[in-house]
C-alpha positions in Angstrom: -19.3 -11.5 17.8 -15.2 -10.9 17.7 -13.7 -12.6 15.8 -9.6 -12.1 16.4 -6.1 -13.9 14.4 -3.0 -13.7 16.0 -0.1 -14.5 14.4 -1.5 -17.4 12.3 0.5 -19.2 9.5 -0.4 -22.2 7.5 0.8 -24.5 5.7 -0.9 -27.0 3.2 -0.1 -30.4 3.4 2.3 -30.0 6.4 5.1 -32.3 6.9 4.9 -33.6 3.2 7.8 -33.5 0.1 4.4 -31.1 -1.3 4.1 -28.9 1.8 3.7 -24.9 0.8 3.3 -22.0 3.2 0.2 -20.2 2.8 0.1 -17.3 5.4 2.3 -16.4 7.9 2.1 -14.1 10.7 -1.4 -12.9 10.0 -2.8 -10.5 12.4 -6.1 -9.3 12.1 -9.3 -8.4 14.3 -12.6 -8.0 13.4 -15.0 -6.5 16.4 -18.6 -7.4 16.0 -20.6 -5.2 13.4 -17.4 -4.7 11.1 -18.2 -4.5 7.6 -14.3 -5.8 6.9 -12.9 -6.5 3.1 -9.6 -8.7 2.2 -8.5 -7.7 -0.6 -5.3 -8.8 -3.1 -3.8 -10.5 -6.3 -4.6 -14.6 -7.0 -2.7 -16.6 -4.4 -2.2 -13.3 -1.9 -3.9 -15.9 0.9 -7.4 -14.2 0.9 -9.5 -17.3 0.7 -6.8 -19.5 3.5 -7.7 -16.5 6.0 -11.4 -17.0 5.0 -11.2 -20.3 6.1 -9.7 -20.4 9.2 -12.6 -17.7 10.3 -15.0 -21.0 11.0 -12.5 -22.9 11.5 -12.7 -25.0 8.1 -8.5 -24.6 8.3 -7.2 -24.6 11.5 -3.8 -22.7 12.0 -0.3 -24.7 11.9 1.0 -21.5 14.1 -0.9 -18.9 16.2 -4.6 -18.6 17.1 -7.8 -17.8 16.3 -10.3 -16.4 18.7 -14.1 -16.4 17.5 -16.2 -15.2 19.8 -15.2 -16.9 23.6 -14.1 -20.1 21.5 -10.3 -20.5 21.0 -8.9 -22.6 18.4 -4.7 -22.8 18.8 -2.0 -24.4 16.5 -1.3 -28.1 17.5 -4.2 -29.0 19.6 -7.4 -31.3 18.8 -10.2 -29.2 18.7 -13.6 -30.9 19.6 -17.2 -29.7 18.6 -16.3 -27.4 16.0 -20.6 -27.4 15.3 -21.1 -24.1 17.6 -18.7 -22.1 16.1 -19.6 -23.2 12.1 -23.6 -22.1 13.1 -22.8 -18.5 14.5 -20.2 -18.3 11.3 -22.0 -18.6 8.2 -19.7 -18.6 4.4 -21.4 -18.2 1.2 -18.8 -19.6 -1.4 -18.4 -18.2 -5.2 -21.3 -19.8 -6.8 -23.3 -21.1 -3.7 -26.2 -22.3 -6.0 -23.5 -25.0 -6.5 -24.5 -26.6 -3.4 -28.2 -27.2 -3.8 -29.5 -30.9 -3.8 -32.6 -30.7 -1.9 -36.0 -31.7 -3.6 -37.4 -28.5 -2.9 -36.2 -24.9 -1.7 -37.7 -25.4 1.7 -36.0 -28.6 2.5 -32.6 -26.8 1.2 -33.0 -24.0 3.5 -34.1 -26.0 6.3 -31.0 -28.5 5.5 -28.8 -26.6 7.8 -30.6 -25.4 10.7 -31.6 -29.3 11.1 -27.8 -30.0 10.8 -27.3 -28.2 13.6 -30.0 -29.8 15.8 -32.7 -27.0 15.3 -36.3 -28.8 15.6 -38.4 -29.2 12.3 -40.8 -26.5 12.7 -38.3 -23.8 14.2 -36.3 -24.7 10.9 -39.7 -23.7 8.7 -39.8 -20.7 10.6 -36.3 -19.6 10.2 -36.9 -21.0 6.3 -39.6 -18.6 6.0 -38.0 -15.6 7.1 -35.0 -15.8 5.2 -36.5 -16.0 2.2 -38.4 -12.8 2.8 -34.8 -11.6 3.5 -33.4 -12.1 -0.1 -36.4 -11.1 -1.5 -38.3 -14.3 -2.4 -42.0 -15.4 -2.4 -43.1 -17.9 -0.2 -44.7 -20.2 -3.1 -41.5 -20.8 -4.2 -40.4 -22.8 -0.9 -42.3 -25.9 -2.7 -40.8 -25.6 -6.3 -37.3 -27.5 -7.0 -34.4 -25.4 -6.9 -33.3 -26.3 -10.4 -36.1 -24.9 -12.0 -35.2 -21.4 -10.7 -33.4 -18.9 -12.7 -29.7 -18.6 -11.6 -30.2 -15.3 -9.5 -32.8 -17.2 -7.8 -31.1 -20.1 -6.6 -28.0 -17.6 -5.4 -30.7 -16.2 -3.4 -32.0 -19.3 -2.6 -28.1 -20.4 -1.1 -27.9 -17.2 0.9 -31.2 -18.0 2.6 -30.1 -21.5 3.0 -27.0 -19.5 5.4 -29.1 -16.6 7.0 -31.3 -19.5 8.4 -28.5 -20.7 10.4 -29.1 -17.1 12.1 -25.3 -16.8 12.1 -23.8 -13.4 14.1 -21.0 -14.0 11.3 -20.8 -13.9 7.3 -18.5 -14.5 5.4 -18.5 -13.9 1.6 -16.2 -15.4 -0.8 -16.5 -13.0 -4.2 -20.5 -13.7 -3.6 -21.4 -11.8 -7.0 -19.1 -14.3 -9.4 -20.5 -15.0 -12.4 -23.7 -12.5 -12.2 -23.8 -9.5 -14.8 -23.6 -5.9 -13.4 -27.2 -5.3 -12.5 -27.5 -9.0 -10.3 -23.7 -7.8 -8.6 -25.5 -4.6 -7.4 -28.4 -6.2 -6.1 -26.5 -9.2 -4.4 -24.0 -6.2 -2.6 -26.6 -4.3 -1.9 -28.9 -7.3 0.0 -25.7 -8.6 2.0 -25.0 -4.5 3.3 -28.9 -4.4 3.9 -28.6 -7.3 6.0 -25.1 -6.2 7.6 -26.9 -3.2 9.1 -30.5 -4.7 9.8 -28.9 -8.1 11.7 -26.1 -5.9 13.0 -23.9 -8.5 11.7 -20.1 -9.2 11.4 -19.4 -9.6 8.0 -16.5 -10.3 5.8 -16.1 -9.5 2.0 -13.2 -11.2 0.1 -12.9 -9.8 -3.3 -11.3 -9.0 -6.2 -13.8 -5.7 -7.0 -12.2 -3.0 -5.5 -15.5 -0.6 -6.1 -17.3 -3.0 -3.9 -14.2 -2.9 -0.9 -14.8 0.7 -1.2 -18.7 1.3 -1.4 -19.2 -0.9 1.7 -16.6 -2.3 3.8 -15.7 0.5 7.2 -12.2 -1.5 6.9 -9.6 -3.2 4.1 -7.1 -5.7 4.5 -4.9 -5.8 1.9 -3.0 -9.4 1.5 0.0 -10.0 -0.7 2.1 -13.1 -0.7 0.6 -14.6 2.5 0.6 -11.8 5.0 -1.0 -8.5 5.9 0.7 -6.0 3.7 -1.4 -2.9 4.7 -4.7 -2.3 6.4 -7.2 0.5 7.1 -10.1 2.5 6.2 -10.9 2.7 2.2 -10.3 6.2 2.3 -6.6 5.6 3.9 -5.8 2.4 1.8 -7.1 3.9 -1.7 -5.0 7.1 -0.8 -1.9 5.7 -2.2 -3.4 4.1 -5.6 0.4 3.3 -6.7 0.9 1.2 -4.0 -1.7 -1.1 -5.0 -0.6 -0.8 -8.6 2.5 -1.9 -7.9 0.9 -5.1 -6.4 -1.0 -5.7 -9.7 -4.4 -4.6 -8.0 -6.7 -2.6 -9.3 -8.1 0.7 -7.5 -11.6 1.9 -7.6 -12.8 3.6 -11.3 -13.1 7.3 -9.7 -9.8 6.4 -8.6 -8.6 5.7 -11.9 -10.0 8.6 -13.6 -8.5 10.8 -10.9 -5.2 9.7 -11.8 -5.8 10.0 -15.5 -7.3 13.8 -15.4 -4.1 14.2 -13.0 -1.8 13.0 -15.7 -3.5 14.4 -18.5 -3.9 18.2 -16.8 0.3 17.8 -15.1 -1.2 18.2 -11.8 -1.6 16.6 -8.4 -4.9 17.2 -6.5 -4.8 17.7 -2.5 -6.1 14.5 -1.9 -7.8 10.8 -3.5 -11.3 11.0 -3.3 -13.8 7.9 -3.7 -16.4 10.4 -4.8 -17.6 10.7 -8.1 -19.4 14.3 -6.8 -15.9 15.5 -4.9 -14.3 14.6 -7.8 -16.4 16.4 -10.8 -15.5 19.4 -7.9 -11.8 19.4 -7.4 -11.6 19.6 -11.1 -13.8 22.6 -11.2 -12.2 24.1 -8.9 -9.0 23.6 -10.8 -10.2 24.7 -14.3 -11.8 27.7 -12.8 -8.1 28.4 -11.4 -6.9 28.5 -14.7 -6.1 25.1 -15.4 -2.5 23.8 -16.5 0.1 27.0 -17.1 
């Protein structure tokens, strides 16, 4: 499913002494099987964006198209239910939002929500959980007496049952040491390629915008202020620099061994391997004169 922004500002508490633009003129389309990540500093407008992709916020100016289903600035928008099932959002620290008695009746919570009969809900139930990895026995145990990895999991089964086409992560790997931030990424692009779905990445990790995502938005004080592929946005390292971003590690140590041998290679790379190469290549040359 498309999902398409055009022109979009908002605007928090509109038409009050506390009102504060939060985006403005925000263009951005996503076609359907996009791995897409938005990227940028505390307060750049990432999470407002995220928002407005289900329509949680719904623009002050412009419109949002997602899917056939267009929501516009100013008008009341009725049964906002279709669009919230086929776009799914795991929020930072979705184990947050389990209440259920046991991890079935969690992950059938939403599907029901969304008028899907009792049994189909098992069913989808049943299969998600397979998707993130988990055994079936634990469908009958309590979420809160599952390790914290497990109830994550848990929460990202509780969205995939809603078989969205969308889904949206919001920094999905907060809080979880290196080893559970690998795993997590590496599920959520598993399941990008084997649902063929849409998703979006906001995050702060600039390794994980460039291991997955086909395309970067960067955000800076509430507008688009660059996007494209990771190999094109990571090409100018000092732009994001000078934004207070971080760029990827191989990134880093590019511009370090570049610094440290007073040379400039022919190009960034996001490749350890190319990397470890182009400096071969330059030390067999002679190195520094």
């Amino acid at each position: 499913m498309d999902i398409s922004l055009k022109n979009i500002e908002y605007r928090y508490q509109a038409n009050s002494p506390f009102e504060r633009l939060a985006i403005s003129d925000v263009s951005i389309d996503i076609p359907s099987g996009t791995y897409m990540a938005i990227i940028g500093h505390t307060g750049s407008g990432k999470s407002t964006v995220l928002q407005h992709l289900n329509a949680l916020l719904k623009p002050t100016k412009g419109s949002v198209l997602i899917g056939s289903r267009e929501i516009k600035a100013n008008r009341k928008e009725k049964n906002l239910k279709s669009v919230r099932e086929k776009v799914g959002i795991v929020f930072q620290f979705p184990e947050h939002q389990l209440f259920e008695e046991t991890v079935e009746k969690d992950i059938c919570f939403g599907p029901m929500n969304f008028g899907v009969a009792e049994d189909e809900a098992k069913k989808r139930t049943r299969a998600a959980i397979k998707l993130v990895g988990l055994p079936d026995e634990i469908l009958e145990k309590s979420p809160f007496d599952l390790s914290g990895g497990q109830m994550r999991r848990v929460a990202i089964a509780g969205v995939l049952a809603m078989e969205p086409e969308v889904i949206v992560l919001d920094e999905p790997t907060a809080g979880l040491d290196p080893r559970g931030r690998k795993e997590i990424m590496d599920l959520f692009y598993t399941l990008h390629k084997k649902k063929n779905l849409s998703t979006v990445l906001v995050t702060h990790s600039m390794e994980d915008a460039a291991r997955y995502a086909d395309e970067i938005v960067v955000m800076h004080k509430g507008k688009v202020f660059t996007k494209g592929t990771p190999d094109q946005i990571f090409s100018n390292p000092e732009a994001l620099i000078d934004l207070g971003l971080d760029v990827p590690e191989v990134v880093g140590l590019q511009l370090k061994m570049e610094k440290t041998f007073q040379t400039k290679f022919d190009k960034i790379t996001l490749s350890e391997e190319v990397l470890a190469s182009m400096v071969a290549a330059f030390l067999k040359g002679g190195g520094p004169k």
